[in-house]
N, C-alpha and C positions, 0 to 999 in steps of 0.2 A: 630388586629392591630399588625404591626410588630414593631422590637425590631429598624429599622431604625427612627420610628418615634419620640422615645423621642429622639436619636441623633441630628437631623432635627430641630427639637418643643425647645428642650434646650437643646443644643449642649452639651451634657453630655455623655458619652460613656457610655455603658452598666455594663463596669469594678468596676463603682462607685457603679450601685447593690445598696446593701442595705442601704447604707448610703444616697443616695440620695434620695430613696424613703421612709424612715422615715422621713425625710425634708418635703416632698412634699406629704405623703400620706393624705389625705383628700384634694386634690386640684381635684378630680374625676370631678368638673362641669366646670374645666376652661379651657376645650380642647379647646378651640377655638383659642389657643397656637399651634394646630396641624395644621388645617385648612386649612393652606396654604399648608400642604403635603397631607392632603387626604378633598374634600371635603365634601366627603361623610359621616364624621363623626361628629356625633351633637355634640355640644358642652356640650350638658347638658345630654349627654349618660350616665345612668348609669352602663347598660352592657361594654360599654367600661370601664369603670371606673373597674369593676370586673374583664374581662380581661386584664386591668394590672397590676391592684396590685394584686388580689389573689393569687400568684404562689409568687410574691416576699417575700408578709406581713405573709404569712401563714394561717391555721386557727386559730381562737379566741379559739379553746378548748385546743392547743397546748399552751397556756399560763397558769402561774400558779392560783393557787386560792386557798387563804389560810382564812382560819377560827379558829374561838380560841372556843376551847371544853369545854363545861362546866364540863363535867368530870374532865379532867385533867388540866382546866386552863391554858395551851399551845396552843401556837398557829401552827396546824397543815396544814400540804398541803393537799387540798381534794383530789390529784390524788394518792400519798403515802396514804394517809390515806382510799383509798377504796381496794387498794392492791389485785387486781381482774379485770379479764377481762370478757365482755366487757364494761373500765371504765368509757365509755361517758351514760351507765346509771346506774340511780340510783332512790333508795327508798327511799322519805320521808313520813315520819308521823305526824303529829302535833295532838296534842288531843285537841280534840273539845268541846261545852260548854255541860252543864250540862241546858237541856229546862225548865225550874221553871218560866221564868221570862225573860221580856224586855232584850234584848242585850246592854251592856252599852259602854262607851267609852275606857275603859280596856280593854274588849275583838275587840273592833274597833282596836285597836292599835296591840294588838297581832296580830290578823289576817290580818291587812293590810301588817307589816312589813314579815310575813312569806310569805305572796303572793308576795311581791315585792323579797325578796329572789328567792323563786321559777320563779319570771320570770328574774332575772339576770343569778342563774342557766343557765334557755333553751336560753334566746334571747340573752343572750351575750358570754355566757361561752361557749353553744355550747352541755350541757348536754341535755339527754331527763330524763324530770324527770315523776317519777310514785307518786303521789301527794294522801296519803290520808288524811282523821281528820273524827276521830268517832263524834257520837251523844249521851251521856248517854239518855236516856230517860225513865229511870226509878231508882231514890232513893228515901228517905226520904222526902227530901226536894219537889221532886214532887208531889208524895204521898200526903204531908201534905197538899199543893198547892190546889190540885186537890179536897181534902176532904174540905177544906175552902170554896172552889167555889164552892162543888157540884158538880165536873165534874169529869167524868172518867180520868182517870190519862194518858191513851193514846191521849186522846183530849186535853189535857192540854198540854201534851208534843208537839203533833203535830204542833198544833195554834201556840207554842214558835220557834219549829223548822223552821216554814215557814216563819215566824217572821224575824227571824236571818238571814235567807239566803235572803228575799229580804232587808234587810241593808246591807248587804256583796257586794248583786250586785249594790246597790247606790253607797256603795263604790268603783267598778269597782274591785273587789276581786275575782277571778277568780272560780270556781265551780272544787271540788276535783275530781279526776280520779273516786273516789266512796270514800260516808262517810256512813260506818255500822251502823246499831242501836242496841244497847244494846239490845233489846227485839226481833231482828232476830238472834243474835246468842248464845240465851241458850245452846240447844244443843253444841256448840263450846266451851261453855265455862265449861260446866259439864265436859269435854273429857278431854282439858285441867286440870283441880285442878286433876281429876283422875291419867293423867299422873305424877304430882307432885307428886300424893298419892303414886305411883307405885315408886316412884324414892327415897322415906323415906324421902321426905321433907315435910309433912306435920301433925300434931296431931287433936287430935278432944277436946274440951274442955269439961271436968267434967261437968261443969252446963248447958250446951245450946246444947252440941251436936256440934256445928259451929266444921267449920273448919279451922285453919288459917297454916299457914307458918312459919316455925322452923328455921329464921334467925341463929341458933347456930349450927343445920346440918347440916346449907349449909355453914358455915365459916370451918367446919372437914371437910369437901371436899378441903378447899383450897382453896376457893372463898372468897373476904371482902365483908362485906354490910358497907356502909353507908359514898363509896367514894363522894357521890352526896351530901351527906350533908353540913351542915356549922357546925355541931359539931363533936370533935374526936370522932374518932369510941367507941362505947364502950357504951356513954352518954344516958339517957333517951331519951326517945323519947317524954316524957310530958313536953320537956323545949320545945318544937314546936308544944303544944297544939293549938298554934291559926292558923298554918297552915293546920290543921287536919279539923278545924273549919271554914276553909273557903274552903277547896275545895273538902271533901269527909264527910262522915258516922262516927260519932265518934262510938265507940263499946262498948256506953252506956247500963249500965246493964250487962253488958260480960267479964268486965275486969279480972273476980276471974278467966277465963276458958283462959286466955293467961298465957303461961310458961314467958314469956318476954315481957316487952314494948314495945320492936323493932318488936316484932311479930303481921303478921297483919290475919286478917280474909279474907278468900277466895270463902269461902260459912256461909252466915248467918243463922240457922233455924230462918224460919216466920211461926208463922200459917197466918198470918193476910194478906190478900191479899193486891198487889198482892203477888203470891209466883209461885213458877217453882218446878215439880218434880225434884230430884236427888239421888243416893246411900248414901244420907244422909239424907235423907228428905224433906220435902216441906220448900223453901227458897229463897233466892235470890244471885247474887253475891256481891262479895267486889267490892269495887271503883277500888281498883288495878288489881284484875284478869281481871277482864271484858275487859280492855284496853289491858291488855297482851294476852289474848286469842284471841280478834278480830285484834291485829297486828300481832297474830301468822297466822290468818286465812286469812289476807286478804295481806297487804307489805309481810310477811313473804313466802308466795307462790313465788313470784316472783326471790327471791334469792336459789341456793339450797340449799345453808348451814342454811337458815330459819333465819338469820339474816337482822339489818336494816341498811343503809346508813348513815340517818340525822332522827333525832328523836327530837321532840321541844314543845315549849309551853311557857308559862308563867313562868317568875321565883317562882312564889309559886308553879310550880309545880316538882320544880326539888328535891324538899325533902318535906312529902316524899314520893309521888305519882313516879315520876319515878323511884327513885331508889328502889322501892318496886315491880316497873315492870322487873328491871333490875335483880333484884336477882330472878327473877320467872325463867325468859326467857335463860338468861347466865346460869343457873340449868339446866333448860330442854334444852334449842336449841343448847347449845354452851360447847365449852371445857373449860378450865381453862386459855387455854392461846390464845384467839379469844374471842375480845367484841364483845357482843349480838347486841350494837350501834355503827357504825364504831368513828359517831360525835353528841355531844348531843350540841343544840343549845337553850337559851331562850330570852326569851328578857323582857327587864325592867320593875319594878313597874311602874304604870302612879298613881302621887300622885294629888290632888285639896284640896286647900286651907291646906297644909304644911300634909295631910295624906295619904295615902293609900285609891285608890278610892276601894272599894267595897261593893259588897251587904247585907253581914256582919255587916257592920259598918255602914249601911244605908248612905251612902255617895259616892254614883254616881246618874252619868249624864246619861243618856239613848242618842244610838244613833240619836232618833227622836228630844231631846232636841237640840241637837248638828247645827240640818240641819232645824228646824223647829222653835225653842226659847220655851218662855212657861214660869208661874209664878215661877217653881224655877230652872231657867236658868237664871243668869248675866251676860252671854258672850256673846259676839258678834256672829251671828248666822251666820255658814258658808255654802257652798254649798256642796259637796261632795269631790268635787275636791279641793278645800280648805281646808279641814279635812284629806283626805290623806295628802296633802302637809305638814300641821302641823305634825302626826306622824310620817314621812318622816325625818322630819325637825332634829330629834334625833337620834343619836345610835340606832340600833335593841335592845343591851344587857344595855342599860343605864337606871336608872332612870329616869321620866320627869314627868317635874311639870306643870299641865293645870292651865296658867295663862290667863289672859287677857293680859299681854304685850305678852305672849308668841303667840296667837292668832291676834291680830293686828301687829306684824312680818310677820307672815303666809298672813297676808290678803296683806300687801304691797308687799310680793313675788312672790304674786299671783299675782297683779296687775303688776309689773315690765315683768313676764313672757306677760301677754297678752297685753300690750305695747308694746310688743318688735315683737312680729307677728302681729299685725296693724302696727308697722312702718315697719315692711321688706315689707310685702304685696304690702302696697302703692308703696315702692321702685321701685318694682319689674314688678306691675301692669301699673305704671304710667311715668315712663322710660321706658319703652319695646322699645318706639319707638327710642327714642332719643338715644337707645343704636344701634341700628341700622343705624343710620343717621350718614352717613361719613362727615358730617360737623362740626360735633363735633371730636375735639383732644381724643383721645381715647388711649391712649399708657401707659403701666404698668409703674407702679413707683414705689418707694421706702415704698410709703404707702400702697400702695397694698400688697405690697412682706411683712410688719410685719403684716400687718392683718393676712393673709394667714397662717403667722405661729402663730399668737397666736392661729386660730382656729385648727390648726395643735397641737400645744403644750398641748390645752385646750382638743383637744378628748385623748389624750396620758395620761391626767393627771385623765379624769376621768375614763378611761378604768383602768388604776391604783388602783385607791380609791374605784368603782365596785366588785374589784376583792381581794381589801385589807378588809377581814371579814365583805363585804358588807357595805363599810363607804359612803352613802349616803348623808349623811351630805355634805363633802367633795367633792363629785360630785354636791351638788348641789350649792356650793358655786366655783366653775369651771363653771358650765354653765352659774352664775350669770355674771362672766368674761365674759364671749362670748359675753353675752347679753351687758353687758356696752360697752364693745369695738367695739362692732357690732354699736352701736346706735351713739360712737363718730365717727366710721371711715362714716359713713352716713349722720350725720349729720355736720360736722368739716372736712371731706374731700374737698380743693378747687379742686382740679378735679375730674373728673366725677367715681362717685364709681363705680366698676365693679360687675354686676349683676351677677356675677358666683361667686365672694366672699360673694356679701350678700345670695344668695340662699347657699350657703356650711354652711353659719354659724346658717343661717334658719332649713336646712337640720339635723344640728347634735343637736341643740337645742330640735327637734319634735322628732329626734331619742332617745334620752338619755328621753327626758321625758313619751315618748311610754314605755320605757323598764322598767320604775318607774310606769308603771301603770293610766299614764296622756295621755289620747288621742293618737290618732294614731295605732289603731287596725288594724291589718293587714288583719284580716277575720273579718262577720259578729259575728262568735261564739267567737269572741277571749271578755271578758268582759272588761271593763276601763271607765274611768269616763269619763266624757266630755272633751276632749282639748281644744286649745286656737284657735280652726277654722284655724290652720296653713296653709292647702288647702282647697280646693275645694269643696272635696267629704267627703260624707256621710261616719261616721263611724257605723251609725246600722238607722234601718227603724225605729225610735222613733225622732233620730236626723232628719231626712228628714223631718218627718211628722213636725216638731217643725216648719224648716225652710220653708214648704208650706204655712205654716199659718201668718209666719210674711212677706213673698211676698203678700200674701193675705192684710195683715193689711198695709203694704207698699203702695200698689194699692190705696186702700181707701186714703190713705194720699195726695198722689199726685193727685188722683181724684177732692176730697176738697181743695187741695190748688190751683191747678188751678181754679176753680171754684169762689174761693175766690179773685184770681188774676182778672177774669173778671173783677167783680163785682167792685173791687176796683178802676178799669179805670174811672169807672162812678162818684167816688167821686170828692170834690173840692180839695184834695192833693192826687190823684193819687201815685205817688212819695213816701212820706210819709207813706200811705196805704202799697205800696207793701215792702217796709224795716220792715214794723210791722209783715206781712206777713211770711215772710224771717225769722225775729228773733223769729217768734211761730213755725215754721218748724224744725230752730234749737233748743231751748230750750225746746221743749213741745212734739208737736208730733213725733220725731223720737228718742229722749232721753226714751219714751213707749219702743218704741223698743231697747232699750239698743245700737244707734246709736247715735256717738259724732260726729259732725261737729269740725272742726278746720281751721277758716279762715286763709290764709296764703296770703302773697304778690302775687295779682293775681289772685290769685283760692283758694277753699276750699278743704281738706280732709275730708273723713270720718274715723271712727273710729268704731268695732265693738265691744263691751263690753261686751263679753260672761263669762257664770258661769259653 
């Protein structure tokens, strides 16, 4: 399209540039403004659309994108902050569960919020990110597991691992680049504690043999430990007994063979299976190495300086599981004045009923409680995609408390979204013609031109808040805008709405909620929950096969209710018969199918009620 045509289309000279097309960018489906200069250009182009704003707007990577470091509690530019080229990619890590046991809704939240990260990252920002999270699948707590059950401690792990990862994909959580198991890189991780050996940060304790990490070595080098923490440097490390206690190996029976509290164990002597050869003897590793060695082995390849981009997890695991990987890693892989993590991210306790959900404290929900109910579940049972939207509904780094009000929010959010694609649909479906019919007054106005720009304003506001240390929240109360505004200019417009503003506002609604991980897969392998049926088409061959079956159960309906209609001719109130008819079609059998009827002046709508 040439540059005469927006001249022609809206007599605007090219000189205006940028100003004009930040006004009007996302008005991509209203060419029909051109029309009269070329007719050969669809209105609902979205290659047009491409070629003309991408050269003005730029690309989406060329914008900033700031995150707040748990390290340093400031708030950093991730483009400054990787300080290397080539900066459009990047390595993250997130540590992953520990297989003992049922996935709960802690770990649902952690993991959905890092995946939603990671796909704002690629689909919006424009990064390629290289995505991993380990599997420990071998400590104590396994172990102990395994010996209760009677089962090998592999099978155990196994059964939990597979466990995990089909709730991950209910939740639409995306499957990592590659996640290691702790029991394929012994080898990796003997090499590693050696290298430390080799570098005088390590001693062997008096009574056990073990070997731990000389946190006082490594501060004479000129390195601090215990920036990660919540206590000044210096403090015991037994004022954070219960984080020890919930997320690793306490070093029970061992304690005379540590020089320091802060000091942690790297290799433990076991006789007691299992156990791993090494130049210390038959043992196992620490909670800490293990993660350090298999992100030296696996993210770590990918950089050459053996360093990480984005490094994450749980906030119990930022003290003192990371930083006890960070003092390994900045020792070996790094200098003094080069972090080992360019940006450490966590994200918030999920508290139920005023505590800290964990396995610990026997107080969680498992993911199957969540999406399934069950005698000690009291919540309202949501579908998957209702459960992302709840963790969504928070800060990534915030606190959140799993309430039932908190959940009955979610479910009316949920319902306003899928509301709002059954009213575009109809719009869109059931005007087609009469937007075409020159009978009808058809001429832009004044209400058109502030739709346009709220929807204009609204993608501006949440590309904003995406890019503001991923405030979700805040995008998603902008799209809630669209949706309302969407719904008054449709319904409260006297003149005839324009099917290129409803499709824009349709359009950025299904896009922003694709990039959150709600429907709208762009490939069969890309994973996501179910969307709100915004098109047409099939997002994977489970959703098809779903939808063959309720045309199947459809057929049967209208089968029988004709049938029923015969039948009905033959009684003494015909009449009466087929309105009882009619009213069991709408209230009974197509409500099966999760289809609302809504009578309106003249005709009826349908409505589709998907989960």
């Amino acid at each position: 399209m040439s540059v005469n045509i927006y001249k022609s289309a809206f007599g605007a000279g090219i000189g205006r540039g940028m100003r004009f097309l930040r006004h009007f960018h996302g008005l991509s489906n209203n060419f029909y403004l051109a029309r009269s200069v070329n007719q050969n250009i669809s209105p609902y182009s979205y290659s047009c659309r491409e070629k003309l704003f991408s050269t003005a707007i730029g690309n989406s990577s060329e914008k900033t994108v700031t995150l707040n470091d748990s390290l340093t509690g400031k708030t950093v530019d991730l483009a400054t902050a990787l300080n290397r080229e080539p900066a459009n990619v990047l390595t993250m890590y997130v540590c992953g569960p520990t297989v003992y046991d049922a996935a709960h809704l802690g770990h649902a939240r952690t993991y959905v919020q890092f995946d939603t990260i990671r796909r704002i990252l690629q689909d919006l920002c424009g990064y390629k990110v290289a995505f991993f999270m380990n599997i420990t699948d071998v400590d104590d707590k396994i172990v102990n597991r395994a010996s209760e059950k009677g089962m090998d401690f592999k099978d155990l792990a196994l059964e939990h691992e597979t466990s995990f990862f089909r709730d991950m994909e209910l939740l639409g959580v995306e499957k990592p680049l590659f996640s290691p198991r702790c029991t394929d890189y012994m080898d990796e991780i003997v090499s590693f504690i050696s290298r430390l050996e080799d570098s005088g940060l390590t001693y062997h304790g008096p009574e056990t043999g073990s070997v731990y990490f000389d946190t006082a070595k490594m501060e004479s080098s000129g390195l601090s430990y215990g920036d990660l923490g919540t206590m000044n440097r210096g403090k015991a490390l037994e004022e954070h007994e219960s984080v020890y206690m919930e997320n690793s190996e306490i070093d029970e029976g061992i304690q005379g063979d540590k020089r320091s509290a802060r000091d942690f164990a790297l290799w433990k002597i076991k006789d007691a299976q299992p156990c791993w050869p090494s130049p210390w003897g038959l043992g196992r590793p620490g909670w800490h190495s293990e993660c350090s060695a298999m992100i030296d082995a696996t993210a770590g390849t990918l950089r050459s300086d053996g360093c990480l981009d984005i490094h994450g997890g749980g906030i119990d695991l930022r003290f003192p599981h990371h930083e006890n990987e960070r003092a390994q890693s900045q020792s070996l892989v790094c200098d003094s004045c080069k972090n080992w993590t360019s940006i450490f991210l966590h994200t918030g306790h999920l508290h139920i009923r005023g505590r800290k959900m964990s396995k610990s404290l026997k107080n969680f929900l498992t993911i199957e409680m969540a999406l399934e109910g069950g005698d000690d579940y009291d919540f309202p049972v949501m579908s998957p995609r209702q459960l992302r939207l709840l963790f969504l509904s928070q800060r990534y780094s915030a606190p959140m408390e799993f309430t039932t009000e908190a959940v009955q929010e979610t479910l009316a959010l949920d319902k306003q979204f899928s509301e709002f694609f059954a009213n575009t649909r109809i719009v869109l479906s059931q005007n087609g013609e009469d937007y075409n019919d020159h009978k009808i007054c058809n001429k832009w106005t004044k209400i058109d031109a502030t739709f346009v720009g709220v929807i204009s304003q609204g993608e501006e506001q949440i590309d904003i808040a995406l890019r503001n240390d991923f405030d979700i929240p805040r995008a998603l109360a902008q799209l809630r805008k669209v949706v309302k505004e969407t719904n008054v200019y449709v319904n409260e417009n006297e003149s005839h709405p324009k099917l290129g503003a409803v499709r824009q506002a349709c359009q950025l609604v299904s896009k922003y909620l694709s990039i959150l991980g709600i429907g709208g897969g762009v490939s069969p392998f890309k994973c996501a929950v179910n969307g709100y049926d915004a098109t047409l088409t099939f997002t994977n061959q489970s959703q098809a096969r779903g939808e063959e079956i309720e045309v199947s159960q459809l057929l049967d309906i209208l089968t029988q209710f004709r049938a029923d209609v015969r039948n009905s001719l033959r009684s003494e109130n015909p009449k009466g018969e087929i309105f009882k008819l009619c009213d069991k079609l709408r209230d009974e059998d197509l409500m099966r199918l999760n289809v609302h009827l809504e009578d309106r002046k003249g005709r009826s709508i349908w409505k589709k009620n998907n989960k």
